[in-house]
N, C-alpha and C positions, 0 to 999 in steps of 0.2 A: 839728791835730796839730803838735807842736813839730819845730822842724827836724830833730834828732836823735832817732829814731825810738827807743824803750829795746824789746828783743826779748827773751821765753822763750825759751830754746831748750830742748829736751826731747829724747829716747829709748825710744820704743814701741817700736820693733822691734828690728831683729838689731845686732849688738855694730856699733862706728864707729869704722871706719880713722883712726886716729890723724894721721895727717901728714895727707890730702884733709880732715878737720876742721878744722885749725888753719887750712890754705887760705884754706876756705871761710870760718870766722871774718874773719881777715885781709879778706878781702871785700867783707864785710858791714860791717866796720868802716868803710870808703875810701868808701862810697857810705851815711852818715852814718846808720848801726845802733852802737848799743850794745846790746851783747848780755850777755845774764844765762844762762850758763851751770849747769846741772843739774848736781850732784857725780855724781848716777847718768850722765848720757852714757856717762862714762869707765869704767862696771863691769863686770865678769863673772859670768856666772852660768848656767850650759849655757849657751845660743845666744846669750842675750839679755843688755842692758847693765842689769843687777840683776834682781832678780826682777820677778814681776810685781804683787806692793804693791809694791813698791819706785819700779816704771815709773810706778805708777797714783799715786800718792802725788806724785811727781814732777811729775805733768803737774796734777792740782787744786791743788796747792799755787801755782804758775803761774797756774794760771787764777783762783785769790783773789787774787792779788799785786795792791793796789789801784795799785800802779805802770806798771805793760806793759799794753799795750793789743791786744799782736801775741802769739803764741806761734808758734814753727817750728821743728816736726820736722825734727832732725839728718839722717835719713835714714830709709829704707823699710826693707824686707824681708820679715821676718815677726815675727809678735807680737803687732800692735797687740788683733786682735778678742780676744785672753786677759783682756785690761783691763777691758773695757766691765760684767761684771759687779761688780767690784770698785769703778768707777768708780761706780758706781751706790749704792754700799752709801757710800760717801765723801759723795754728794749731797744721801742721805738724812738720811745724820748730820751732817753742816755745813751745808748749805743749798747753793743752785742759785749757781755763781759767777755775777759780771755781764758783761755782753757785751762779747767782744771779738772779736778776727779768729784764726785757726786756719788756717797755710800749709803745707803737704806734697800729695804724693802716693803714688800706686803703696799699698803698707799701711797709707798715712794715710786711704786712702780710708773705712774703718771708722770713726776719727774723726771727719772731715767729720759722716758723716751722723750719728751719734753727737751731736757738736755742735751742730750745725744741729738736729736735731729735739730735741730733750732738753735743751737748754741756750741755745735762742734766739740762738747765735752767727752770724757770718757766717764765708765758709769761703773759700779759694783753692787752686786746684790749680794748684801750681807745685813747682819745682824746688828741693833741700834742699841745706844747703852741704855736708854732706858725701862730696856728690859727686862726682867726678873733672874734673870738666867745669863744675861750677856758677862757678867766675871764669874761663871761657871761652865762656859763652855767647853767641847772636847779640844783635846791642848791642840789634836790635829789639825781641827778646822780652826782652830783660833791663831793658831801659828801661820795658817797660810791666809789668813785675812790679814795680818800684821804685814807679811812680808809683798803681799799685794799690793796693799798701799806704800808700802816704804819702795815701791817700785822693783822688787827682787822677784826672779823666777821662783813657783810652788809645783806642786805636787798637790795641791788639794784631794780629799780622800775618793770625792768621786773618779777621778782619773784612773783608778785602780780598780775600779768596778765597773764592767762591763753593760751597758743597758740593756733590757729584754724590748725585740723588737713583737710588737701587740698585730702587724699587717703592713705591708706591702717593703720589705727588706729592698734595698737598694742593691743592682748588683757590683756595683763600686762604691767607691769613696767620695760621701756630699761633702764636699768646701765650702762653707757661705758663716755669712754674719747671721749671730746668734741676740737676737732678741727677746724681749715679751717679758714677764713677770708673774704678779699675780694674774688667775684668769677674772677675777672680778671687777678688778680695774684695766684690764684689756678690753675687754667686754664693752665697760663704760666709757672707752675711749669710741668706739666705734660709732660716726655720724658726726662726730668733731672734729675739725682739721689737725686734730693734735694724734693723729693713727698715724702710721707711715706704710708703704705698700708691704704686704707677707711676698711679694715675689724674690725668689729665688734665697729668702732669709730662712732661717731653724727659728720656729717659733718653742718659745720654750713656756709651760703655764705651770703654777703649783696655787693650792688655795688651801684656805683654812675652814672649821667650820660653818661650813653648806651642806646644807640637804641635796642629795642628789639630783633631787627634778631642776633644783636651781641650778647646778651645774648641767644639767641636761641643757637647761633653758637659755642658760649662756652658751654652751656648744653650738645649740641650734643657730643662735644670733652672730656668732662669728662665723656660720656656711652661708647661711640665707644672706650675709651682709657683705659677702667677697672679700672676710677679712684672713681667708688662708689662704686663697683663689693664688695660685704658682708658686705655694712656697715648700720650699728644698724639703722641711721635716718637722714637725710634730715631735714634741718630747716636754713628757710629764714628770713633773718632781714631787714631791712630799703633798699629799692631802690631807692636812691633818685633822681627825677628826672631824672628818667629813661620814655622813652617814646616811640612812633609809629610813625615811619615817616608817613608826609601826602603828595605824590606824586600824580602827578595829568597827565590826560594826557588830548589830544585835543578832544575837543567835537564834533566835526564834521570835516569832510573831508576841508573845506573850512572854514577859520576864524581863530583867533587865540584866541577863550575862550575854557578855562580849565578846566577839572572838574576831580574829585576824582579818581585815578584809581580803588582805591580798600576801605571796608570798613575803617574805622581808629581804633585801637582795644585799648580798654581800659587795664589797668595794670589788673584788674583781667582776663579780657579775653586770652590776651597776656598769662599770666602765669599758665592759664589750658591748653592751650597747650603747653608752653617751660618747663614746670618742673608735673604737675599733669600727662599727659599722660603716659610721660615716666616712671615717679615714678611707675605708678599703673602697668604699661607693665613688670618691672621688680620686683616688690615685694617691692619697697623703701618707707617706713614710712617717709610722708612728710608732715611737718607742717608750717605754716609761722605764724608772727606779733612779733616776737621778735624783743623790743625793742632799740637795737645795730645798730650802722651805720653811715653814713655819713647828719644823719638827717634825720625828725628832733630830733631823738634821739640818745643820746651821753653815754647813762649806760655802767659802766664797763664791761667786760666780760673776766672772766680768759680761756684761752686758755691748753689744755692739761691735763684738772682735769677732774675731774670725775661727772658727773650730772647723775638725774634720770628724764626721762622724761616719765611724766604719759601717761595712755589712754584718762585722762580727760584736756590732755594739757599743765598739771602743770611742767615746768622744774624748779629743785633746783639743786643746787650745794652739790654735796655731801662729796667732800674731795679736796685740791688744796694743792698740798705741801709747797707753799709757804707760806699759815697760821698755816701748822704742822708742818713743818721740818725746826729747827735755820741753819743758814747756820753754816759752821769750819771753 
């Protein structure tokens, strides 16, 4: 790959703060991106930046450009799974684009897997410039996002830190492809042909501000749905700002003071029983502290490679095609 990396940038999700864009652009530019900017980014249309041919039109248009080799969602939100049937009907009638790299998260995650199974790409979950914080990242994880894409081995920060196994520790070493994203739009995948089997994959989830019943409520909906049914491991990354609602009810018959109805449950207590219980009920190797997420950690993470995750926690990356295999 040439020094000067040339980038898609696209718009699948919710409309993009105009000034944290230009930012981010400016960014990408200093640390030697040219970027090919989408007329759609910039549109309106209800929620989203154009419609959704418009989005989907956007993003294969990109992905035939026999130019860019990278494409990277502007930013997250909601939107993206609207695309995937259109996307489809685009594929059909022009053909399968050729392989390239596909960077976002959070509602890119639909994407990803999208990509990754249906169009033979390779995938990164990382951080979108137009985000508030994407040219203030930590220089480690923003170093090893750079040199991912420019196709160079990293060290990202997770790989230094060991994950805490929550139930059923493996007594060797699981090898398998590392999937999945956020949990809300995994979730949302589920009963759409656009899942792919959890057997023998590391499913990997992190989410952002959910109430815990909701995250209960999608945990229960990927068991009851056989969307973890034979797979290698379970492993959670960053929750940000995830929390327990505090309802209260009447303290007496007469008056109107309020008190707690039930305890308030802290994120680890919350999360031995939405993800430990079940795990251990069905057999699933579950670990959490991975680095990855919506904060306050930003580390790369290639989606669809291959990792080995120890007994003692350790997960490494053990092959990603997209640093061995040049694209044609």
């Amino acid at each position: 790959m040439s020094e000067i990396v040339k980038i898609g940038i696209f718009a699948a999700s919710s409309i993009v703060p105009e000034i944290e864009f230009a930012r981010g652009i400016e960014h990408l530019k200093q640390h030697g991106f040219d970027p090919v900017i989408q007329p759609q980014v910039r549109q309106h249309e209800f929620m989203f930046p154009g419609t959704d041919e418009a989005r989907a039109e956007s993003i294969y248009q990109l992905a035939m450009d026999p130019t860019l080799e990278v494409l990277w969602a502007a930013r997250g939100g909601y939107g993206a799974g609207r695309l995937l049937p259109i996307i489809d009907k685009l594929t059909a009638a022009r053909g399968q684009p050729p392989k390239k790299l596909l960077v976002g998260y959070s509602d890119v995650t639909v994407l990803h897997e999208y990509v990754r199974s249906r169009w033979g790409w390779s995938t990164l979950h990382a951080p979108m410039p137009a985000a508030s914080n994407f040219s203030s990242l930590d220089s480690a994880e923003w170093n090893s996002i750079l040199d991912y894409i420019k196709r160079k081995p990293t060290s990202p920060p997770w790989e230094h830190k060991p994950l805490t196994w929550m139930t059923n520790p493996p007594e060797s070493p699981i090898d398998a492809e590392l999937v999945g994203g956020n949990l809300s739009l995994w979730a949302a995948l589920v009963g759409t042909p656009y899942l792919s089997s959890p057997r023998n994959r590391i499913i990997f989830l992190e989410d952002t501000d959910e109430a815990f019943y909701r995250i209960d409520r999608m945990m229960v909906q990927l068991i009851q749905s056989g969307a973890l049914d034979g797979a290698a491991a379970l492993i959670l990354g960053d929750f940000t700002d995830c929390h327990d609602e505090n309802n209260t009810c009447l303290a007496a018959p007469q008056g109107d003071t309020r008190k707690p109805l039930r305890h308030v449950f802290t994120q680890q207590e919350a999360f031995d029983e939405i993800f430990t219980k079940p795990a251990r009920a069905i057999g699933l190797p579950l670990a959490s502290g991975l680095g990855v997420g919506h904060g306050p950690h930003y580390a790369p993470l290639p989606l669809g490679a291959r990792y080995r995750l120890t007994p003692q926690g350790r997960l490494t990356l053990v092959e990603w095609d997209w640093l061995t295999s040049p694209l044609s």
